[in-house]
MIFIFI-132668 format. One record per residue: residue number from 0; residue in three letters; x, y, z of N, C-alpha, C in turn. Coordinates in nm, 3 decimals, decimal comma. Layout:
N
 resi resn     npx     npy     npz    capx    capy    capz     cpx     cpy     cpz
  NUM  ALA       X       Y       Z       X       Y       Z       X       Y       Z
...
This chain:
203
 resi resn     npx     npy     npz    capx    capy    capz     cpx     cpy     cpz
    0  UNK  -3,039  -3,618  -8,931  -3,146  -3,664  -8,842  -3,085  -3,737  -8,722
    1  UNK  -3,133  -3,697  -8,604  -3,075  -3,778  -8,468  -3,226  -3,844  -8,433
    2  UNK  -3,141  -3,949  -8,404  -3,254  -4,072  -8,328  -3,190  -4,100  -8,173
    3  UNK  -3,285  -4,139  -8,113  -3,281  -4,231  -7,946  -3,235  -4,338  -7,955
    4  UNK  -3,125  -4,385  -7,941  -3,108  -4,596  -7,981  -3,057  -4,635  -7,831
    5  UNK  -3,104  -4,710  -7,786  -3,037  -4,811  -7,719  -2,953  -4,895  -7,717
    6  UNK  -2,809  -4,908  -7,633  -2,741  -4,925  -7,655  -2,677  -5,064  -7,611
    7  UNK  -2,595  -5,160  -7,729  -2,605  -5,320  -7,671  -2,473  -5,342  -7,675
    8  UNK  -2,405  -5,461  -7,705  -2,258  -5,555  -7,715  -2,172  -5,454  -7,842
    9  UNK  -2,064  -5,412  -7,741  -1,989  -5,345  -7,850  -1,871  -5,394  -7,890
   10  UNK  -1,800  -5,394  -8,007  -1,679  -5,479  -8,060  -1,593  -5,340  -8,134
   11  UNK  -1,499  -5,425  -8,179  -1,400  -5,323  -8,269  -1,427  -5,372  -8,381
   12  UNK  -1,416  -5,264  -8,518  -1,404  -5,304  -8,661  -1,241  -5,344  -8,710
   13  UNK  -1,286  -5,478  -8,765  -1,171  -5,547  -8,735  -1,072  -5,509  -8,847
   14  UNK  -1,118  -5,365  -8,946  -1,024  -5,293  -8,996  -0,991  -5,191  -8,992
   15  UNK  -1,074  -5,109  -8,897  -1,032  -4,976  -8,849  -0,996  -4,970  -8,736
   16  UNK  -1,064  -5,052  -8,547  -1,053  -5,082  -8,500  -1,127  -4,975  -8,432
   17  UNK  -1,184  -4,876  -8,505  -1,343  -4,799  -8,456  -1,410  -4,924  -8,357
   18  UNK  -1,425  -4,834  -8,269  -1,540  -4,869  -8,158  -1,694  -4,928  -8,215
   19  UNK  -1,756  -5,000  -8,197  -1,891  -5,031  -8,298  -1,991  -5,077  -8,211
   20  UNK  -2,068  -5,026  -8,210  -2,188  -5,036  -8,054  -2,300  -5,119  -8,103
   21  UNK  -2,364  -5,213  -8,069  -2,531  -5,211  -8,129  -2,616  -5,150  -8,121
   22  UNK  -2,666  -5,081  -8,185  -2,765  -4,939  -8,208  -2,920  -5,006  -8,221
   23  UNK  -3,049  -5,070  -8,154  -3,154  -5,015  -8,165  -3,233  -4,904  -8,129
   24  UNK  -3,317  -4,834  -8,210  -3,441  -4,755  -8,220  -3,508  -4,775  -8,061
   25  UNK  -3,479  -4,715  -8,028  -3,580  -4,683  -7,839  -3,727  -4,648  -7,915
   26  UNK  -3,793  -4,717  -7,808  -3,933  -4,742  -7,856  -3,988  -4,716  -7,673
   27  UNK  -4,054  -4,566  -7,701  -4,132  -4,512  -7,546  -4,233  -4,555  -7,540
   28  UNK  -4,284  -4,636  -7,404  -4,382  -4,661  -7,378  -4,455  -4,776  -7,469
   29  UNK  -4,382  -4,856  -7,558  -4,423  -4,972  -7,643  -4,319  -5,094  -7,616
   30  UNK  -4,411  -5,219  -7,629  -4,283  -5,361  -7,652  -4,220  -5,288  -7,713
   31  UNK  -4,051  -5,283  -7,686  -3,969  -5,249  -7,760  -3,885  -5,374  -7,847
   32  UNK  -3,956  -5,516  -7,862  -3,914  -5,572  -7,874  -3,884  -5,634  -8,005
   33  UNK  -3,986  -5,569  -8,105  -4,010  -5,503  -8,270  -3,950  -5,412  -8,302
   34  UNK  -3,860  -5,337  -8,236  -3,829  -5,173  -8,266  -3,661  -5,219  -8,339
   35  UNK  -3,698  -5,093  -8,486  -3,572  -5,132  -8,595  -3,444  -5,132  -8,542
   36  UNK  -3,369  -5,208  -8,593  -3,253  -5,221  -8,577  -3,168  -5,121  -8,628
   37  UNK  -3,078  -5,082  -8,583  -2,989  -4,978  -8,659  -2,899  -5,023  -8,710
   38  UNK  -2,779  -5,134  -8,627  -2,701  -5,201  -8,669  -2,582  -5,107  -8,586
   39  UNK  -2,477  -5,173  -8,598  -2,328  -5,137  -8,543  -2,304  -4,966  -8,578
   40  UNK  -2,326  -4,907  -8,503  -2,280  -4,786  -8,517  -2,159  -4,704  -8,421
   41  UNK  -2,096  -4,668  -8,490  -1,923  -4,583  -8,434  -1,964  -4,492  -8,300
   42  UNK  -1,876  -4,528  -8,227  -1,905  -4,468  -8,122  -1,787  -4,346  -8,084
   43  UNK  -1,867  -4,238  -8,087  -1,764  -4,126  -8,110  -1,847  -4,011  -8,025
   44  UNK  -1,832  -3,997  -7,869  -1,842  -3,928  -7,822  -1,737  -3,794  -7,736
   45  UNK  -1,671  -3,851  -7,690  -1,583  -3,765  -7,628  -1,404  -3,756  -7,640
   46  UNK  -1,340  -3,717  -7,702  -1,181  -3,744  -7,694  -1,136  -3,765  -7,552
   47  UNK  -1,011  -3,844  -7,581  -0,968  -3,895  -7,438  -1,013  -3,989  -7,366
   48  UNK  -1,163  -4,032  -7,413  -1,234  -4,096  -7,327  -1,308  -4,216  -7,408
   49  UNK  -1,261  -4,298  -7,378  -1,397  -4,457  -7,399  -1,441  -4,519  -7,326
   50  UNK  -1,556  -4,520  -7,354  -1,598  -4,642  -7,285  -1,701  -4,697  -7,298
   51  UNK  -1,722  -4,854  -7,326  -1,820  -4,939  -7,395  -1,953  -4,946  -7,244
   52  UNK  -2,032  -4,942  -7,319  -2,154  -4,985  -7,245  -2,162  -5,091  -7,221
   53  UNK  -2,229  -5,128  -7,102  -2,302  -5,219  -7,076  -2,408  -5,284  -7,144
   54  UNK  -2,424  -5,367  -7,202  -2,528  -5,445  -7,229  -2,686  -5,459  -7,141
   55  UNK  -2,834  -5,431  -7,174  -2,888  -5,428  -7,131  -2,952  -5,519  -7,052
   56  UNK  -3,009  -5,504  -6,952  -3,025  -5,543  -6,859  -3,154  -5,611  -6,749
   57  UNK  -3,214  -5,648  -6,668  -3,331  -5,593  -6,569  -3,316  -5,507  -6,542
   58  UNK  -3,221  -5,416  -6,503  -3,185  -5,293  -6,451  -3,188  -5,140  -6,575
   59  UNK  -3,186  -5,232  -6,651  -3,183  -5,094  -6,758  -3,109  -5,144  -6,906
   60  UNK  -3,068  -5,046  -6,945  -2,970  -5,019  -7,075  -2,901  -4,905  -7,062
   61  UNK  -2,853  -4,885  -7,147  -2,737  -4,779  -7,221  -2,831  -4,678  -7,325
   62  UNK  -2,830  -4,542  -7,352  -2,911  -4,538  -7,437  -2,812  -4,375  -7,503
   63  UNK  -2,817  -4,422  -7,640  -2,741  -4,304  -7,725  -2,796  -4,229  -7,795
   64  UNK  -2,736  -4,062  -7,846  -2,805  -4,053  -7,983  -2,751  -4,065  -8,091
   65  UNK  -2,790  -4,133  -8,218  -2,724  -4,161  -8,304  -2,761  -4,042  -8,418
   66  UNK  -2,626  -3,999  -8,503  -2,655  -3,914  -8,583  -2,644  -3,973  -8,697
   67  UNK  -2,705  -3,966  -8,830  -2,708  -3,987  -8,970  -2,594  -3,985  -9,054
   68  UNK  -2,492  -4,070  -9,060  -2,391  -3,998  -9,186  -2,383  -4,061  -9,276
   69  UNK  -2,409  -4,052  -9,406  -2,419  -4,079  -9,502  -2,313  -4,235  -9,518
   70  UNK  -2,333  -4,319  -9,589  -2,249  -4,437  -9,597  -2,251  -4,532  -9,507
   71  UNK  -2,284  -4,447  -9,380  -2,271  -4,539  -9,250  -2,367  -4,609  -9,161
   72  UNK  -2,338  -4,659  -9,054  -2,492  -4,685  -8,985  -2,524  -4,594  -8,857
   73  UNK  -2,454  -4,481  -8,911  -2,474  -4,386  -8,811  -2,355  -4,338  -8,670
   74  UNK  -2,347  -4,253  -8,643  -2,260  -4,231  -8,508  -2,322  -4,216  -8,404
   75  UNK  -2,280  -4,272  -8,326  -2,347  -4,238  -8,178  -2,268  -4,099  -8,096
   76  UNK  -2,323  -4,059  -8,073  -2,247  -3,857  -8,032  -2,276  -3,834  -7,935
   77  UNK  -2,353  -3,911  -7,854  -2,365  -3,906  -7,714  -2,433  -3,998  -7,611
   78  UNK  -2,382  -4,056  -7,522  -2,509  -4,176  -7,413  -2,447  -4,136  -7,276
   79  UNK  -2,602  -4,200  -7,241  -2,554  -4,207  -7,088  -2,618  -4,321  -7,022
   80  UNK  -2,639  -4,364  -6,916  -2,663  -4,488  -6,866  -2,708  -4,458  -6,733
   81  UNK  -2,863  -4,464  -6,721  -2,868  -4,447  -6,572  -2,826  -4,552  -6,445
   82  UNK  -2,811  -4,648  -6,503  -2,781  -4,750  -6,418  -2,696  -4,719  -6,293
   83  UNK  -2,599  -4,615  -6,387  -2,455  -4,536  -6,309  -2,501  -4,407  -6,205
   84  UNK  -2,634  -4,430  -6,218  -2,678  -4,284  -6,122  -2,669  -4,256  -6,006
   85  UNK  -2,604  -4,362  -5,906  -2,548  -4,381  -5,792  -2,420  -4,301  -5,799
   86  UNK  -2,355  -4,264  -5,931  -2,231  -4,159  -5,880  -2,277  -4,022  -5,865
   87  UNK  -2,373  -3,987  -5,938  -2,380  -3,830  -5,964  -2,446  -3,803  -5,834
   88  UNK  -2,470  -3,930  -5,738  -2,559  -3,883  -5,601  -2,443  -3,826  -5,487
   89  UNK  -2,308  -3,911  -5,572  -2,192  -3,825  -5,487  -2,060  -3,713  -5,530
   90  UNK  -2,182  -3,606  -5,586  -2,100  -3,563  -5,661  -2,224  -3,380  -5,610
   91  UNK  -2,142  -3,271  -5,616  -2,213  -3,097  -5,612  -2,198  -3,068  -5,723
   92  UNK  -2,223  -2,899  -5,734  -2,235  -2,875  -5,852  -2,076  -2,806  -5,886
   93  UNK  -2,053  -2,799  -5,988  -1,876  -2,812  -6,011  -1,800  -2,899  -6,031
   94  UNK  -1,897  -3,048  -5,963  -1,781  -3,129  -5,954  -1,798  -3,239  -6,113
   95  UNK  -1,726  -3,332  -6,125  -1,689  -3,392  -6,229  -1,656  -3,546  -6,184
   96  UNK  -1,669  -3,637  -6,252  -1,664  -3,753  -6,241  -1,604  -3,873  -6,380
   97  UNK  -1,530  -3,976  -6,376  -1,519  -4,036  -6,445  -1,486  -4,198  -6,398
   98  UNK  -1,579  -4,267  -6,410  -1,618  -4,402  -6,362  -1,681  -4,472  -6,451
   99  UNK  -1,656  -4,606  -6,439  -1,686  -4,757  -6,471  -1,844  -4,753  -6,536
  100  UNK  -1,895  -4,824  -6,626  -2,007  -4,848  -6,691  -2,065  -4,934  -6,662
  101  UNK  -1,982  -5,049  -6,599  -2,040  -5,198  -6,561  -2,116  -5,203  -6,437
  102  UNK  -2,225  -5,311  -6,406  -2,253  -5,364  -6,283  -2,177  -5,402  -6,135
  103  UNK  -2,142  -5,345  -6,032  -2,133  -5,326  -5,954  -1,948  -5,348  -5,980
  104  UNK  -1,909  -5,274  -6,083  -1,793  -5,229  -6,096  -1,707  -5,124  -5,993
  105  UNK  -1,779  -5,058  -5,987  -1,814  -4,948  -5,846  -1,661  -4,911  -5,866
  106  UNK  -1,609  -4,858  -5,918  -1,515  -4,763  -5,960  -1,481  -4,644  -5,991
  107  UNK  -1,466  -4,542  -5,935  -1,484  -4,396  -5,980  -1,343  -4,315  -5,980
  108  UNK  -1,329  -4,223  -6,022  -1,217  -4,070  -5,983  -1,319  -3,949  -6,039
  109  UNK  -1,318  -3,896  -5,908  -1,397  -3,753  -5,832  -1,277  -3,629  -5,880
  110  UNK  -1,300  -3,550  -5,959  -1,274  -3,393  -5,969  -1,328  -3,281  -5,874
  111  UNK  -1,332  -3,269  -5,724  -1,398  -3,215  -5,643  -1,355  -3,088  -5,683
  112  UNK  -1,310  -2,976  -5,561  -1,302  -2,877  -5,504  -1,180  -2,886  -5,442
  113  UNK  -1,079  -2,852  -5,544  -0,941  -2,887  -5,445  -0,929  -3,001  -5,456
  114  UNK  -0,986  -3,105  -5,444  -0,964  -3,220  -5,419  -0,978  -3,338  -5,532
  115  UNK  -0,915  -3,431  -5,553  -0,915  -3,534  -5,631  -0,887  -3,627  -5,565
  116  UNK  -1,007  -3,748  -5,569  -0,993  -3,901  -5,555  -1,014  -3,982  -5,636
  117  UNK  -0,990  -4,158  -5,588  -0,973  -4,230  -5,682  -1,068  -4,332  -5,548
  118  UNK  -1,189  -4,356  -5,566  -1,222  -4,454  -5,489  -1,290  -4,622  -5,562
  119  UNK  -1,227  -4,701  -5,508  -1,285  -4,831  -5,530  -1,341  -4,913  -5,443
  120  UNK  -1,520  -4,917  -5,435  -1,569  -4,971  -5,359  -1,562  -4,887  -5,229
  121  UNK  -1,601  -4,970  -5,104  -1,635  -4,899  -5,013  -1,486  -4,917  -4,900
  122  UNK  -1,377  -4,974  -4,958  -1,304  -5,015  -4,870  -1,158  -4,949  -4,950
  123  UNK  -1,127  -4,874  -5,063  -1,051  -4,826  -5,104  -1,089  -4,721  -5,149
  124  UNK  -0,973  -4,578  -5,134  -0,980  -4,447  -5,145  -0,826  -4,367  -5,133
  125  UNK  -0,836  -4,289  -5,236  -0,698  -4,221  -5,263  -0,717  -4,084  -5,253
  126  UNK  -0,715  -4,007  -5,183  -0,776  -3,842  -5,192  -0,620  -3,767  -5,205
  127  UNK  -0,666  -3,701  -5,278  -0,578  -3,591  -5,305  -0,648  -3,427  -5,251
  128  UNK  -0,620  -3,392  -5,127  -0,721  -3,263  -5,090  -0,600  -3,107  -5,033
  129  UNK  -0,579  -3,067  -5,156  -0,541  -2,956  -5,167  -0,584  -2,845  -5,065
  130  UNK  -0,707  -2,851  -5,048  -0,759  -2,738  -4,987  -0,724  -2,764  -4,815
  131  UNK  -0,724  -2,853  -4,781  -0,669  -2,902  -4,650  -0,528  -2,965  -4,620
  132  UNK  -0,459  -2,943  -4,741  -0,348  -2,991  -4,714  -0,267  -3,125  -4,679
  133  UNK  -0,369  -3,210  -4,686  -0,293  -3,345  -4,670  -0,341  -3,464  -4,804
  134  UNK  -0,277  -3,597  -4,789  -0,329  -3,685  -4,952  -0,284  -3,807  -4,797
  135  UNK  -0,443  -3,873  -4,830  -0,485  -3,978  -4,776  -0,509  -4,102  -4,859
  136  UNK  -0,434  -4,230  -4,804  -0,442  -4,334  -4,886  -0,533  -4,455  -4,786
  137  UNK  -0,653  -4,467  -4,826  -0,711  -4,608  -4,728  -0,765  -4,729  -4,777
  138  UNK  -0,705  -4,858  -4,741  -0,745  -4,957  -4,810  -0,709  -5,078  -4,704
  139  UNK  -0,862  -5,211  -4,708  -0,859  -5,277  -4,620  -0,804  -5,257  -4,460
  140  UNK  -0,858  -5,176  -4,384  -0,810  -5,132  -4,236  -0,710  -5,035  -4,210
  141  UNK  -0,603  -5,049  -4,353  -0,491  -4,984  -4,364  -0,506  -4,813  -4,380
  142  UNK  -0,392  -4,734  -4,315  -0,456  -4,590  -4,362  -0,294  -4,521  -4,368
  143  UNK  -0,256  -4,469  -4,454  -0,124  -4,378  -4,479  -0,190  -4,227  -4,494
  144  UNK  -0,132  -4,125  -4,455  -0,208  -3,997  -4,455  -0,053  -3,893  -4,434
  145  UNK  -0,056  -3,801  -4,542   0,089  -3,704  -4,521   0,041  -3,550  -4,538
  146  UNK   0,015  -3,514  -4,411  -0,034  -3,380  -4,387   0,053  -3,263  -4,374
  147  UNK   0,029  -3,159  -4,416   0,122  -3,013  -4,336   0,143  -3,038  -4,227
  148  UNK   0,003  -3,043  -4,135   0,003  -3,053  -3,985   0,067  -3,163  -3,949
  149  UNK   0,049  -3,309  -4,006   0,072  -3,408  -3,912   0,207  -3,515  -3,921
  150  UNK   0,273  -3,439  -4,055   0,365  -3,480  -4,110   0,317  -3,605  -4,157
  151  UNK   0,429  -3,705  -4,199   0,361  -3,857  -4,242   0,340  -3,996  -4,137
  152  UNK   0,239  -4,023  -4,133   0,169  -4,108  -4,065   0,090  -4,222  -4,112
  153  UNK   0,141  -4,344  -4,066   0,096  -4,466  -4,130   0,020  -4,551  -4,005
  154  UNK  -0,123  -4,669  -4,047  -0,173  -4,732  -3,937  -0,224  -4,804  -3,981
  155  UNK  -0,223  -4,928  -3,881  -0,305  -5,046  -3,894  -0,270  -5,184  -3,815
  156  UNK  -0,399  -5,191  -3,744  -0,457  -5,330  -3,648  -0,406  -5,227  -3,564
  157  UNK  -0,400  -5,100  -3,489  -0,416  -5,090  -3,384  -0,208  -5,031  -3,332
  158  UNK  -0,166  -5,065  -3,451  -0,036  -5,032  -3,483   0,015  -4,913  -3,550
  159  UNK   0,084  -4,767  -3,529   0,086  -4,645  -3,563   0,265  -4,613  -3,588
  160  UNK   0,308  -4,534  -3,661   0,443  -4,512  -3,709   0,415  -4,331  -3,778
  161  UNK   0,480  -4,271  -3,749   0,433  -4,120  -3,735   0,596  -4,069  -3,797
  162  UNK   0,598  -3,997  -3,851   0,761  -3,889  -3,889   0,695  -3,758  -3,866
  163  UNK   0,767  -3,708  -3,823   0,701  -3,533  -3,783   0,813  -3,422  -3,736
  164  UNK   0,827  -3,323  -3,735   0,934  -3,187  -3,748   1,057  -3,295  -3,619
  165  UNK   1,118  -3,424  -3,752   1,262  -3,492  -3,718   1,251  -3,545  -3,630
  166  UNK   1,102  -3,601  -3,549   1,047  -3,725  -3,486   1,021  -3,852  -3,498
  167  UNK   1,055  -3,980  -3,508   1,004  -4,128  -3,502   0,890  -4,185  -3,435
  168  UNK   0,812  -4,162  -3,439   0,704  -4,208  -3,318   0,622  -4,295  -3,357
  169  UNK   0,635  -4,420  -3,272   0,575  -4,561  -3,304   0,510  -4,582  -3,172
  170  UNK   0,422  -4,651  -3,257   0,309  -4,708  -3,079   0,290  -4,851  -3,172
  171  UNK   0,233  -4,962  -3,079   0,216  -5,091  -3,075   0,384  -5,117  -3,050
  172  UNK   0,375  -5,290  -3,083   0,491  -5,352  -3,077   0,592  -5,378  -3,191
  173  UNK   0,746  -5,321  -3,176   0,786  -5,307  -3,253   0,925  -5,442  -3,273
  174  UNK   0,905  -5,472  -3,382   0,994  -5,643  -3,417   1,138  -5,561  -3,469
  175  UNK   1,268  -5,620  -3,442   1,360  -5,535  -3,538   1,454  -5,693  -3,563
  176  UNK   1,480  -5,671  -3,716   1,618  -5,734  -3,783   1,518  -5,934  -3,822
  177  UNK   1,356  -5,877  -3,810   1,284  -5,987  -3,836   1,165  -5,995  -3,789
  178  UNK   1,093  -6,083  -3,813   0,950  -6,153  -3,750   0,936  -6,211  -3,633
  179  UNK   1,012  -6,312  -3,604   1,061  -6,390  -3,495   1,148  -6,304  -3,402
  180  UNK   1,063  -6,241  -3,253   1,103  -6,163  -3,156   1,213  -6,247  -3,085
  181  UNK   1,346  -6,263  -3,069   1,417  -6,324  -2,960   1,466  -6,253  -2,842
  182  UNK   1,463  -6,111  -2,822   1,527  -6,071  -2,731   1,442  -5,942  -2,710
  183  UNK   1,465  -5,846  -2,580   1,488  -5,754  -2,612   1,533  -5,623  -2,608
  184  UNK   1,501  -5,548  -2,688   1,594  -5,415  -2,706   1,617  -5,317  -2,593
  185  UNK   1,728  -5,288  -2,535   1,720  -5,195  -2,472   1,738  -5,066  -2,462
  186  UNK   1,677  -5,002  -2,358   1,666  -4,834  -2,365   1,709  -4,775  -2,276
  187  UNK   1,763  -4,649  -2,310   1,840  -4,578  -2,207   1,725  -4,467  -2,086
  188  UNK   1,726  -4,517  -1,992   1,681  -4,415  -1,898   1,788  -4,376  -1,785
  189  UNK   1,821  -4,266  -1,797   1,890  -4,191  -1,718   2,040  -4,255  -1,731
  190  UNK   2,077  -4,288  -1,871   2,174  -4,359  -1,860   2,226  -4,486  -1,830
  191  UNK   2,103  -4,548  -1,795   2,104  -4,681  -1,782   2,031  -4,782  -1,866
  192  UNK   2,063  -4,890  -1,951   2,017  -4,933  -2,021   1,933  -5,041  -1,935
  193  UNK   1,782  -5,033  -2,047   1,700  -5,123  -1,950   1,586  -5,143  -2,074
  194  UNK   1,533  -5,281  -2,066   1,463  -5,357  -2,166   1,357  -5,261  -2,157
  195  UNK   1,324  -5,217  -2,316   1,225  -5,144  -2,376   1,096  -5,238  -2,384
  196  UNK   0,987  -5,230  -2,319   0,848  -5,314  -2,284   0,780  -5,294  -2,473
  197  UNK   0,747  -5,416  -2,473   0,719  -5,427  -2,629   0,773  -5,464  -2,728
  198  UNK   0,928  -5,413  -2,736   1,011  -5,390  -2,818   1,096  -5,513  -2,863
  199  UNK   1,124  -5,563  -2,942   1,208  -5,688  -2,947   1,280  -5,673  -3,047
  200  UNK   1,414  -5,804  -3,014   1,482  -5,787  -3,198   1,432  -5,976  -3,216
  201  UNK   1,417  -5,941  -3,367   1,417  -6,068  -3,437   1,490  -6,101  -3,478
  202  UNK   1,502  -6,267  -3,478   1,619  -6,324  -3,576   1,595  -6,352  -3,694
């Protein structure tokens, strides 16, 4: 027999070290606040993969189905949690997802199309995009990106450093041998050495 339970505070059995969920009886459309208890039930949905629920909420719960096994207080064989329904809004059909259970945990890795990321929050992102050929790394302003086309290219505040078919190419101001600019570097035009604008060495 499979039942609907809702799903609460999960612990380990402190001799098997089985996963152990709190299992009540979902109760539709009634106070659910009478509805039987099931008790600690094993949580055994997917190989490779755990992960404890969230505890319920204003926002919701966790909700499983628990199957019958004899001796026990049942297995839970499958949940899901709408709370998390903000990922599947960024996600087509094909694609795949595996992310965080918690409240504004906001943690994901995307199985696209060619492509695999790892994003955290709205300010970190790791793409891996096969189909276009380059793997982009962005976090806090910062952006590293190593393309077919563009070779490897790093940026930030307005500051750029580029390698490309056995090129160096830097824009902003560049510090050398330290932090502290004392001098600076010079460059050859037409054979004549003459202070490179920007450029400094540090001590």
């Amino acid at each position: 027999m499979n039942d609907l339970v809702d799903l609460g505070a999960a612990r380990l059995d402190p001799d098997t070290n089985v996963l152990l969920v709190q299992a009540k009886t979902t109760r539709i459309g009634d106070d659910d606040d009478d509805a039987p208890d099931a008790g600690d039930a094993a949580l055994m949905c997917a190989l490779g993969v755990t992960a404890l629920p969230w505890p319920a909420n204003e926002n919701g719960r966790a909700q499983g189905v628990k199957t019958d096994i004899p001796g026990t207080n049942g297995w839970i064989t499958s949940a899901r949690d709408t709370r998390t329904a903000k990922v599947v809004a960024e996600m087509g059909p094909g694609e795949s997802s595996l992310h965080s259970t918690g409240p504004d945990f906001d943690s994901r890795f995307f199985a696209k199309d060619q492509l695999a990321a790892i994003v955290v929050g709205n300010d970190m992102a790791f793409n891996m995009d096969r189909k276009n050929k380059k793997a982009t790394l962005s976090a806090f302003g910062g952006h590293i990106e190593v393309s077919e086309d563009g070779g490897c290219y790093m940026a930030h505040g307005g500051a750029m450093i580029q390698v490309k078919d056995g090129m160096i190419i830097l824009t902003g101001k560049v510090v050398l041998g330290g932090r502290t600019p004392i001098a600076p570097v010079a460059m050859m035009v037409g054979g004549v050495p003459v202070p490179a604008p920007g450029v400094f060495v540090g001590g």
